[in-house]
mmJSON file of the N, C-alpha and C atoms, coordinates in Angstrom:
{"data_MODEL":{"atom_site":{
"group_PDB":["ATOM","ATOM","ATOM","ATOM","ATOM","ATOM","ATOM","ATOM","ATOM","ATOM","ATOM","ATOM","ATOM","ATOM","ATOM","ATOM","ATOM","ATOM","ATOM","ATOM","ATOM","ATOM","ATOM","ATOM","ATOM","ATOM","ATOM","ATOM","ATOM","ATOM","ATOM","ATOM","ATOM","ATOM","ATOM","ATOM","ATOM","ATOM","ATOM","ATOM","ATOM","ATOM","ATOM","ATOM","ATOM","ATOM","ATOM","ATOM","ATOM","ATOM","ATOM","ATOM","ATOM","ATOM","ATOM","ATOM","ATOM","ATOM","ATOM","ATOM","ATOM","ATOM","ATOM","ATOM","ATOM","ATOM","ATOM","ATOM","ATOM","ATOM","ATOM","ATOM","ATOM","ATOM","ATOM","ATOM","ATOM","ATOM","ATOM","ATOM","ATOM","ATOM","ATOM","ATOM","ATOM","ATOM","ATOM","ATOM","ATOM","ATOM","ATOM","ATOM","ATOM","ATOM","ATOM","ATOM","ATOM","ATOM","ATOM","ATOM","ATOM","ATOM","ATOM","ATOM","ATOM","ATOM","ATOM","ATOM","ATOM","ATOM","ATOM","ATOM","ATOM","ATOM","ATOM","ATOM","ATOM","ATOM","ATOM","ATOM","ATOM","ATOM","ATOM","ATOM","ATOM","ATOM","ATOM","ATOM","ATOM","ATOM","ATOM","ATOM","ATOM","ATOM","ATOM","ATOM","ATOM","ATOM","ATOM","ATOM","ATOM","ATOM","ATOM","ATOM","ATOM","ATOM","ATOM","ATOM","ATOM","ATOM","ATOM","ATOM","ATOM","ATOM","ATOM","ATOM","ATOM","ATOM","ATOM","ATOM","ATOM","ATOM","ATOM","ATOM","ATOM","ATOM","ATOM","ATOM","ATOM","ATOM","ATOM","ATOM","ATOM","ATOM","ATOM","ATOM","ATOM","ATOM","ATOM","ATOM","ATOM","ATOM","ATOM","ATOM","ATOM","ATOM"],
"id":[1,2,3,4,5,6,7,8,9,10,11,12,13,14,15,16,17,18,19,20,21,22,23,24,25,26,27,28,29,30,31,32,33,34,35,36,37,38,39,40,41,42,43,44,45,46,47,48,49,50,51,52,53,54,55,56,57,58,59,60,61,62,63,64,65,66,67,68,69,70,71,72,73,74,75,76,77,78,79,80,81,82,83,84,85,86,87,88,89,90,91,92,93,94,95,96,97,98,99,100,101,102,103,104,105,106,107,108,109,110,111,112,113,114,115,116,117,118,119,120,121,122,123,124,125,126,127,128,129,130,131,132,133,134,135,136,137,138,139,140,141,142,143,144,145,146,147,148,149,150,151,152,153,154,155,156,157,158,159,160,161,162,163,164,165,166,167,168,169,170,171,172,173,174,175,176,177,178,179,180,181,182,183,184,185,186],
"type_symbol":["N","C","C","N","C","C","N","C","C","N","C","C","N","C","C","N","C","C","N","C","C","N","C","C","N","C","C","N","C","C","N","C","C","N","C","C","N","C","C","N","C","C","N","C","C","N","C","C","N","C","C","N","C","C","N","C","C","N","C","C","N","C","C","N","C","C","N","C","C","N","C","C","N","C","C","N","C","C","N","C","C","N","C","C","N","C","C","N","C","C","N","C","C","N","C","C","N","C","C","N","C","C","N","C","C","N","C","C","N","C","C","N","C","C","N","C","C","N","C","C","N","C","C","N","C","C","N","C","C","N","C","C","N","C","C","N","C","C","N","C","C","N","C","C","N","C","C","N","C","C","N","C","C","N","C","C","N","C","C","N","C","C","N","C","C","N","C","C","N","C","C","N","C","C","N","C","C","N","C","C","N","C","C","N","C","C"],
"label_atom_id":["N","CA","C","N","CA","C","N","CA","C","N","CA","C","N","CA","C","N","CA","C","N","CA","C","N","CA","C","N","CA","C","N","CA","C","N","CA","C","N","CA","C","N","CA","C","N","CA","C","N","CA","C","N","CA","C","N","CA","C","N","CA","C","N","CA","C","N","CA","C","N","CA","C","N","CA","C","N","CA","C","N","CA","C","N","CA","C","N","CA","C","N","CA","C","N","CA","C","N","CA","C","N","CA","C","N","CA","C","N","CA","C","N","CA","C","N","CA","C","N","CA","C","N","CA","C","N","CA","C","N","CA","C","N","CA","C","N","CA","C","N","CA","C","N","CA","C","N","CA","C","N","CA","C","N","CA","C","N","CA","C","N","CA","C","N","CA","C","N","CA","C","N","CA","C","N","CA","C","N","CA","C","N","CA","C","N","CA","C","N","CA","C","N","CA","C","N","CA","C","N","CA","C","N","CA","C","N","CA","C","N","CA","C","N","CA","C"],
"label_alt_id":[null,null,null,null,null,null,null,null,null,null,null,null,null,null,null,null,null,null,null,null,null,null,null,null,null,null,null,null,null,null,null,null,null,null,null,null,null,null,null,null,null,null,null,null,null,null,null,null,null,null,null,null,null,null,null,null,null,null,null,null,null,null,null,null,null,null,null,null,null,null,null,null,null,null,null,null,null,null,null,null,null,null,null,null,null,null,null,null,null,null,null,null,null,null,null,null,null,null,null,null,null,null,null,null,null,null,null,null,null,null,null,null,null,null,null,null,null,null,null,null,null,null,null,null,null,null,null,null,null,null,null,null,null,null,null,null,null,null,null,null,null,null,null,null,null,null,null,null,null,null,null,null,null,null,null,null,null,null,null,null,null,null,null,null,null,null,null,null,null,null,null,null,null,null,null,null,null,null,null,null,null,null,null,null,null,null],
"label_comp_id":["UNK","UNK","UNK","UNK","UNK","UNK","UNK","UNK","UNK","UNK","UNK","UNK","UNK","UNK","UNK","UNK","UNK","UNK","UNK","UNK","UNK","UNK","UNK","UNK","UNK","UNK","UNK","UNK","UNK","UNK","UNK","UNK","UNK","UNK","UNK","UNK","UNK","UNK","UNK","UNK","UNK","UNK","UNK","UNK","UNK","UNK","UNK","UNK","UNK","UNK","UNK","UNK","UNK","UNK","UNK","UNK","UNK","UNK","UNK","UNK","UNK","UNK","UNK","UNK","UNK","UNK","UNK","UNK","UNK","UNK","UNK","UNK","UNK","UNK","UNK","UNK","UNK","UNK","UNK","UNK","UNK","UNK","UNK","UNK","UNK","UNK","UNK","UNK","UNK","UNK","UNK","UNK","UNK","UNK","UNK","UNK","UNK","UNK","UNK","UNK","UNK","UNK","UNK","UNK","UNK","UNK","UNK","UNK","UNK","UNK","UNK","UNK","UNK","UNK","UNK","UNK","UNK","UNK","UNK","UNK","UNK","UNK","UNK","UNK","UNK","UNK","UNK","UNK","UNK","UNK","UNK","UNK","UNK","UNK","UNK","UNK","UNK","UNK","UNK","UNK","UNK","UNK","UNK","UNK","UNK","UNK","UNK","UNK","UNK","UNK","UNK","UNK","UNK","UNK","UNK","UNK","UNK","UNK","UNK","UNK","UNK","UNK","UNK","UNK","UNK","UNK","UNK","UNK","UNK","UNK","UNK","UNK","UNK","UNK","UNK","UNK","UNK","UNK","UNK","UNK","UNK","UNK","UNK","UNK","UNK","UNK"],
"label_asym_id":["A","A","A","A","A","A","A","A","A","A","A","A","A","A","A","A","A","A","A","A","A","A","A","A","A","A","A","A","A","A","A","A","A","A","A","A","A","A","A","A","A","A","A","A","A","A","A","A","A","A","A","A","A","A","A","A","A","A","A","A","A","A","A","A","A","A","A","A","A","A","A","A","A","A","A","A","A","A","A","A","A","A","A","A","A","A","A","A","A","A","A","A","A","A","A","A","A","A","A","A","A","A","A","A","A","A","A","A","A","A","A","A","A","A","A","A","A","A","A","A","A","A","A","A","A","A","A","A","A","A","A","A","A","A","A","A","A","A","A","A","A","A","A","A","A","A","A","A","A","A","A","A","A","A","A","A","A","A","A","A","A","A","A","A","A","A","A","A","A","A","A","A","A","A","A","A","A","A","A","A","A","A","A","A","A","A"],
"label_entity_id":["1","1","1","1","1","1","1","1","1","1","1","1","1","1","1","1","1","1","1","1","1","1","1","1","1","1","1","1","1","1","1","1","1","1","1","1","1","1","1","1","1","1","1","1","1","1","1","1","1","1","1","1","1","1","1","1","1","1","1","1","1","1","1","1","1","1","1","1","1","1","1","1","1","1","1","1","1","1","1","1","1","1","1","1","1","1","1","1","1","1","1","1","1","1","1","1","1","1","1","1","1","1","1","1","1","1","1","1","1","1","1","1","1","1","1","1","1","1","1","1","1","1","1","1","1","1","1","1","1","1","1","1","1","1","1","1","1","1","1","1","1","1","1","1","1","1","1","1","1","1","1","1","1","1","1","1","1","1","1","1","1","1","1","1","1","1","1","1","1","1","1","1","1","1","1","1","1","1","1","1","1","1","1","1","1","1"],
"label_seq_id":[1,1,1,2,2,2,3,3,3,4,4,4,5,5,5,6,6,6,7,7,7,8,8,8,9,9,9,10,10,10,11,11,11,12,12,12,13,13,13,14,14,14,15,15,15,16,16,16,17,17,17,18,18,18,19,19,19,20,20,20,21,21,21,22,22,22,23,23,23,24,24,24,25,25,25,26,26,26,27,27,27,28,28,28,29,29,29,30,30,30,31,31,31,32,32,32,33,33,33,34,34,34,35,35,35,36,36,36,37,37,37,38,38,38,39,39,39,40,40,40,41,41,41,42,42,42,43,43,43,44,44,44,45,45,45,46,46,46,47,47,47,48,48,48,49,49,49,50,50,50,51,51,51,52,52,52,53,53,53,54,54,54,55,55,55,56,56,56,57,57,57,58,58,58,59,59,59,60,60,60,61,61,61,62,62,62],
"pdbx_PDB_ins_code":[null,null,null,null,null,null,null,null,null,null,null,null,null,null,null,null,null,null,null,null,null,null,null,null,null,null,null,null,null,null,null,null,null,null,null,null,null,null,null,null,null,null,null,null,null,null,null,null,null,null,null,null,null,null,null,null,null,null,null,null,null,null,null,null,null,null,null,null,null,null,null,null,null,null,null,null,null,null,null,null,null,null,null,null,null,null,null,null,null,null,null,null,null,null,null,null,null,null,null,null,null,null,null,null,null,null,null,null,null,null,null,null,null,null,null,null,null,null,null,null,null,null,null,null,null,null,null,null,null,null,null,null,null,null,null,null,null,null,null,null,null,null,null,null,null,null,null,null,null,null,null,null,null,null,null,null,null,null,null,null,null,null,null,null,null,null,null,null,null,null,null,null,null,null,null,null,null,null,null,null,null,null,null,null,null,null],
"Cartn_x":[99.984,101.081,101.891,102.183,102.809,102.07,100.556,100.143,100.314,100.391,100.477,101.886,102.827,103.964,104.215,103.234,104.034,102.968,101.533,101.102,101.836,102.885,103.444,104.874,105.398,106.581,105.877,104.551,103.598,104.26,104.131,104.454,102.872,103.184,101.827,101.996,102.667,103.113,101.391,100.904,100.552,100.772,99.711,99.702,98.904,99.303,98.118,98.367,97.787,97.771,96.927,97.659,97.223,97.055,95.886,95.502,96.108,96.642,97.22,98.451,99.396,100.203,99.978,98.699,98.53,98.149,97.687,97.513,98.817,99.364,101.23,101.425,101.315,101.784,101.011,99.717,98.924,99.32,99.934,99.807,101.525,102.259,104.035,103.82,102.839,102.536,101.897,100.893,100.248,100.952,102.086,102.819,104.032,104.571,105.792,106.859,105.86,106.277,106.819,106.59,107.135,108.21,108.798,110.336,110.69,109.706,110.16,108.992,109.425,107.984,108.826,107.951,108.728,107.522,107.921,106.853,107.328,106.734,106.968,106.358,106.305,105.576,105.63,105.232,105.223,106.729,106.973,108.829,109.681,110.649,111.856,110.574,110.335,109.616,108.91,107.924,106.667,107.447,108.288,109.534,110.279,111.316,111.235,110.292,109.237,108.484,107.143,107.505,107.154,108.517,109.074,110.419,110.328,110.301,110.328,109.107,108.124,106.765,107.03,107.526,107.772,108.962,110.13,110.952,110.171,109.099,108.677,108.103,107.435,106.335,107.367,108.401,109.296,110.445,110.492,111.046,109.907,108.731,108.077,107.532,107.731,107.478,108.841,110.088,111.329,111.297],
"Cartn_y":[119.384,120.332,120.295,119.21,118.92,119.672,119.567,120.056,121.466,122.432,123.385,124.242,123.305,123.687,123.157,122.69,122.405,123.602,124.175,124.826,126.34,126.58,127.684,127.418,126.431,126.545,126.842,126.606,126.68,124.94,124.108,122.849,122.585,122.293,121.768,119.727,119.933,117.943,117.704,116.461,115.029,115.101,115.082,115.008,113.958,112.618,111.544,111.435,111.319,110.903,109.641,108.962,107.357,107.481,106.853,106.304,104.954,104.211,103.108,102.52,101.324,100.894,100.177,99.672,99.117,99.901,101.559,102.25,102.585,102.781,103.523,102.034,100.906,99.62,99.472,99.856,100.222,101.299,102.935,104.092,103.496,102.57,101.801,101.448,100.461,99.654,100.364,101.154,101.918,103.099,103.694,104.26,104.159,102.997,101.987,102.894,103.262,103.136,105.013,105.736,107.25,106.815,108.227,108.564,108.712,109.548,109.538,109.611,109.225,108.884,109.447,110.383,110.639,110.008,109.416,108.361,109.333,110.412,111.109,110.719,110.842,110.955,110.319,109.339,109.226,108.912,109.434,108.812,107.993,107.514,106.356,105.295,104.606,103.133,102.934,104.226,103.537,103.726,104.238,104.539,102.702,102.574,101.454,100.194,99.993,99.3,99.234,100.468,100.393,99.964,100.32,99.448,98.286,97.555,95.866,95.333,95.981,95.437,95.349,96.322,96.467,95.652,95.257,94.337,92.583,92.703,91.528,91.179,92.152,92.373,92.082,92.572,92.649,90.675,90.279,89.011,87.733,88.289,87.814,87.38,88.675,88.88,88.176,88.138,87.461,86.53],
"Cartn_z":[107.226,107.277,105.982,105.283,104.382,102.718,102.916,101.459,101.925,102.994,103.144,102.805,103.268,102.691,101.001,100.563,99.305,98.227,98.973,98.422,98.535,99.387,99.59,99.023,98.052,97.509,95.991,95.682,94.63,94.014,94.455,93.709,92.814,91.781,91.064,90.572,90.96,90.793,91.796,91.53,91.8,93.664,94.218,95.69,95.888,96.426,96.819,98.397,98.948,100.923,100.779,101.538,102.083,103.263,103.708,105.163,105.596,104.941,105.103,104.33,104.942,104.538,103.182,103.221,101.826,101.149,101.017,100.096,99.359,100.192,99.51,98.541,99.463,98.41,97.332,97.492,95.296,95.106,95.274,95.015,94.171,94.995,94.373,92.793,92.896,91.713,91.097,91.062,90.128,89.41,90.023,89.724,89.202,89.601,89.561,87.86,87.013,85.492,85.601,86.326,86.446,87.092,85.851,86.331,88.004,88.556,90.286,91.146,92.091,92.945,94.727,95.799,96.769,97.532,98.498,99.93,100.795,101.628,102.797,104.073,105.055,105.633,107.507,107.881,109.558,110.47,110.282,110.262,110.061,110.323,109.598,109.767,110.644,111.128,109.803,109.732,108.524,106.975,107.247,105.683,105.47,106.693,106.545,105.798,107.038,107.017,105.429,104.31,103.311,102.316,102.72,101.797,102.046,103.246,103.51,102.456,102.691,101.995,100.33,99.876,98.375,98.294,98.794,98.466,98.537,99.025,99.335,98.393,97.984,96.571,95.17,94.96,94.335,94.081,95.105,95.301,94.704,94.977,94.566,92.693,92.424,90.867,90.671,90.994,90.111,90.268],
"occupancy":[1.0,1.0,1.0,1.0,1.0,1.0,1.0,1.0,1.0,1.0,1.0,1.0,1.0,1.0,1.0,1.0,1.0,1.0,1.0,1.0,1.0,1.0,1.0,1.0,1.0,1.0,1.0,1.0,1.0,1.0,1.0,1.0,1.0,1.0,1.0,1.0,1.0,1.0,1.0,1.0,1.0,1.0,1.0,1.0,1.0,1.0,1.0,1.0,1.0,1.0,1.0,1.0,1.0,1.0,1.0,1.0,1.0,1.0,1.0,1.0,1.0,1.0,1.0,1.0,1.0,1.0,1.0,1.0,1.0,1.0,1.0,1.0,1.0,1.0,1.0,1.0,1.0,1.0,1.0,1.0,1.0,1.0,1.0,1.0,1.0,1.0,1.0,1.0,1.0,1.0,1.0,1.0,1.0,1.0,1.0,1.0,1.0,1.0,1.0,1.0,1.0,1.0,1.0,1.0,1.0,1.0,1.0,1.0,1.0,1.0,1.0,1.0,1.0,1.0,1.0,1.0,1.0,1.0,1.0,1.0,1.0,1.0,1.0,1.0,1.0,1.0,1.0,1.0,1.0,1.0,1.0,1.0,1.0,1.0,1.0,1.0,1.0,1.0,1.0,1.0,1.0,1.0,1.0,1.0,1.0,1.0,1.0,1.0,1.0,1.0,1.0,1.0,1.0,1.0,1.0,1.0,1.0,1.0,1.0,1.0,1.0,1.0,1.0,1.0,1.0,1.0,1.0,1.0,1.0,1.0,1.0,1.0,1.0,1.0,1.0,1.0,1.0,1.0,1.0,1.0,1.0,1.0,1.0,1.0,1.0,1.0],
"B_iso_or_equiv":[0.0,0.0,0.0,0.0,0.0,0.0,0.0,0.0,0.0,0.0,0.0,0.0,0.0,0.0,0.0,0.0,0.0,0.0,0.0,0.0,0.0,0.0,0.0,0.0,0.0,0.0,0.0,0.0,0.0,0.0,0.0,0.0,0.0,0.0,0.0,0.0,0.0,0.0,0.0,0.0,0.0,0.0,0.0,0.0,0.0,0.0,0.0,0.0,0.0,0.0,0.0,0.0,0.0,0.0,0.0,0.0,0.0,0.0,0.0,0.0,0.0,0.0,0.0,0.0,0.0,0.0,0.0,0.0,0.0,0.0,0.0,0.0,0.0,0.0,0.0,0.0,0.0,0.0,0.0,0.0,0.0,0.0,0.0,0.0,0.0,0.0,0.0,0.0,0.0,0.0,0.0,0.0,0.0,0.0,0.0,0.0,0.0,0.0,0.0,0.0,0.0,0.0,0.0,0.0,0.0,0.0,0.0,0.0,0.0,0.0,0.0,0.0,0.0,0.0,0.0,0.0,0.0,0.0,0.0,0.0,0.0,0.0,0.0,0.0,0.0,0.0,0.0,0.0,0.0,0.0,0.0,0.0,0.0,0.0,0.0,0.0,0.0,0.0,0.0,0.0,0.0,0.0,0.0,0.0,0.0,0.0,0.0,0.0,0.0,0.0,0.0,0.0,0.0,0.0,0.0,0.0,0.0,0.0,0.0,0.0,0.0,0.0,0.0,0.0,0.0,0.0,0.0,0.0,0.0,0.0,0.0,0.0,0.0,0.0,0.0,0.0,0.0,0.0,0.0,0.0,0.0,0.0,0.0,0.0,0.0,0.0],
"pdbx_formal_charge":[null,null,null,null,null,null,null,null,null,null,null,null,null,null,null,null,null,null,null,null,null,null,null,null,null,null,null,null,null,null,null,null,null,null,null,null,null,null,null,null,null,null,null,null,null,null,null,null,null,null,null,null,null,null,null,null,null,null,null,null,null,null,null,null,null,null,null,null,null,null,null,null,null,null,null,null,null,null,null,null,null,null,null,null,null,null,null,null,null,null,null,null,null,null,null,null,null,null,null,null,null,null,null,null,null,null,null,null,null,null,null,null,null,null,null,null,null,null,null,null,null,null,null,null,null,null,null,null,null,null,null,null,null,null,null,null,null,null,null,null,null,null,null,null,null,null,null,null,null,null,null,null,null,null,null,null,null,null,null,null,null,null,null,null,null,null,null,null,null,null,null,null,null,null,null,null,null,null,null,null,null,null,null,null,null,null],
"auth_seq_id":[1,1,1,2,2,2,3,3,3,4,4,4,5,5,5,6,6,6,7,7,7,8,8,8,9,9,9,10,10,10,11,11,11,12,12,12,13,13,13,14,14,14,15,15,15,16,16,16,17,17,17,18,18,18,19,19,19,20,20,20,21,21,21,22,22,22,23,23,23,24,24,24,25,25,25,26,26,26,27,27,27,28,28,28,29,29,29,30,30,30,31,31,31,32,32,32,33,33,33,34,34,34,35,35,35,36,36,36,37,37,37,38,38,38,39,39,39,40,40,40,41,41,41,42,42,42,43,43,43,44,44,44,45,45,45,46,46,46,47,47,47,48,48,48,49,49,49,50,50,50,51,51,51,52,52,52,53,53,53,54,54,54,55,55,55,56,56,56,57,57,57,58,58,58,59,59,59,60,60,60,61,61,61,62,62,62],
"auth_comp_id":["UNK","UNK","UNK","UNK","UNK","UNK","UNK","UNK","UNK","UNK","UNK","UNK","UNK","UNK","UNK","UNK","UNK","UNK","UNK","UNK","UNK","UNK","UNK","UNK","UNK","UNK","UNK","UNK","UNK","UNK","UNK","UNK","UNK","UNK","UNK","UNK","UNK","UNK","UNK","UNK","UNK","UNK","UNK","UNK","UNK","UNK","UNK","UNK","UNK","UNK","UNK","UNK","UNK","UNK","UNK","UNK","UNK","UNK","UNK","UNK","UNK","UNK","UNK","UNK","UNK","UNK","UNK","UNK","UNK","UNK","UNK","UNK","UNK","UNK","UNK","UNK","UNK","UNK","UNK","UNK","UNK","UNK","UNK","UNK","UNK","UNK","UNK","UNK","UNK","UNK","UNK","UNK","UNK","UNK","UNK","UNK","UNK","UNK","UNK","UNK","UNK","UNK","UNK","UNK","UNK","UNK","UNK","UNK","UNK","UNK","UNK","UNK","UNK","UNK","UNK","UNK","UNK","UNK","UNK","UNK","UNK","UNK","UNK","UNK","UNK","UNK","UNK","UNK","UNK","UNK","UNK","UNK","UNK","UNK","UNK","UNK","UNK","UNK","UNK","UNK","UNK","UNK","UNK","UNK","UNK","UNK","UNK","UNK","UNK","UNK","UNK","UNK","UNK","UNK","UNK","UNK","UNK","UNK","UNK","UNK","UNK","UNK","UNK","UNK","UNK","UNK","UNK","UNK","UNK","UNK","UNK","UNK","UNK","UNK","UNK","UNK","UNK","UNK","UNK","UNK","UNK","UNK","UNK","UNK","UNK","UNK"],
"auth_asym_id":["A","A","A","A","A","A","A","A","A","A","A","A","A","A","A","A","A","A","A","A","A","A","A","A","A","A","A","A","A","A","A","A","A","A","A","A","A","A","A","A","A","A","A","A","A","A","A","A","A","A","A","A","A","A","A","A","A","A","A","A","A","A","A","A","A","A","A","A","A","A","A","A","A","A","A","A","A","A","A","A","A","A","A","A","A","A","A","A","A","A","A","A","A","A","A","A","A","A","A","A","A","A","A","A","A","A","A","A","A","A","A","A","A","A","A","A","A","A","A","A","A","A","A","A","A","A","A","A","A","A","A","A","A","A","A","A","A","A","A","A","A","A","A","A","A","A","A","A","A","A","A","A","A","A","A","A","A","A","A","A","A","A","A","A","A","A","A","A","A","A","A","A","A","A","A","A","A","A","A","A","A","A","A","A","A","A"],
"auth_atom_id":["N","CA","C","N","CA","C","N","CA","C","N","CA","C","N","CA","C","N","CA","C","N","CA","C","N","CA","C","N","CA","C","N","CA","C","N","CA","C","N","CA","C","N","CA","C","N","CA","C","N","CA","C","N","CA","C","N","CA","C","N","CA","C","N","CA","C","N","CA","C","N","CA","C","N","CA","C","N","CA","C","N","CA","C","N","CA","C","N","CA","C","N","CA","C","N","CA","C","N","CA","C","N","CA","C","N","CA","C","N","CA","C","N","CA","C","N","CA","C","N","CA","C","N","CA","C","N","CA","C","N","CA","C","N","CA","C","N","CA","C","N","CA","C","N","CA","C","N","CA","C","N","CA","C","N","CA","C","N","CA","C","N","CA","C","N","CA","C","N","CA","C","N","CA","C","N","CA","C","N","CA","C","N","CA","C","N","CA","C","N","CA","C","N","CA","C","N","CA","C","N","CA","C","N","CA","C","N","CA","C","N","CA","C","N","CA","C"],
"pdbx_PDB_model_num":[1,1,1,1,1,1,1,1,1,1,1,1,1,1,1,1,1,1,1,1,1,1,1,1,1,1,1,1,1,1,1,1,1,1,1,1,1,1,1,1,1,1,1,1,1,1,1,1,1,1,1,1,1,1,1,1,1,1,1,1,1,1,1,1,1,1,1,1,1,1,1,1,1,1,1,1,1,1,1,1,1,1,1,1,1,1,1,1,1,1,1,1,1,1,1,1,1,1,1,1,1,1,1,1,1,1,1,1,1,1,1,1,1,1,1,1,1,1,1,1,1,1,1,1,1,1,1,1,1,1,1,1,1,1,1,1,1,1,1,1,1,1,1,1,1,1,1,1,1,1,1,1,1,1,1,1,1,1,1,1,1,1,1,1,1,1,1,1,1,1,1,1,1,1,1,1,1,1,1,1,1,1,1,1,1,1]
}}}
């Protein structure tokens, strides 16, 4: 539903879809170095629950 609406605002940006929680967490790091990055997608829980993971990832490297 989502590439459908973004093909009807005509967005031409960078579209990646993950099947998993650990894809978004390499799609973070691989991307990490662009100006902006938007994570959409299964509601608050899996939004959350990718922020916890990247702060973890993050505590780690300091």
């Amino acid at each position: 539903l989502a590439i459908y609406r973004l093909n009807y605002l005509k967005y031409r940006g960078r579209v990646l879809t993950a099947t998993s929680l650990d894809d978004i967490i390499a799609y973070v790091a691989e991307f990490s170095h662009e100006e902006a990055m938007l994570i959409g997608g299964n509601g608050q829980d899996a939004i959350i629950n990718i922020q916890e993971r990247i702060k973890l990832i993050s505590e780690k490297l300091s």
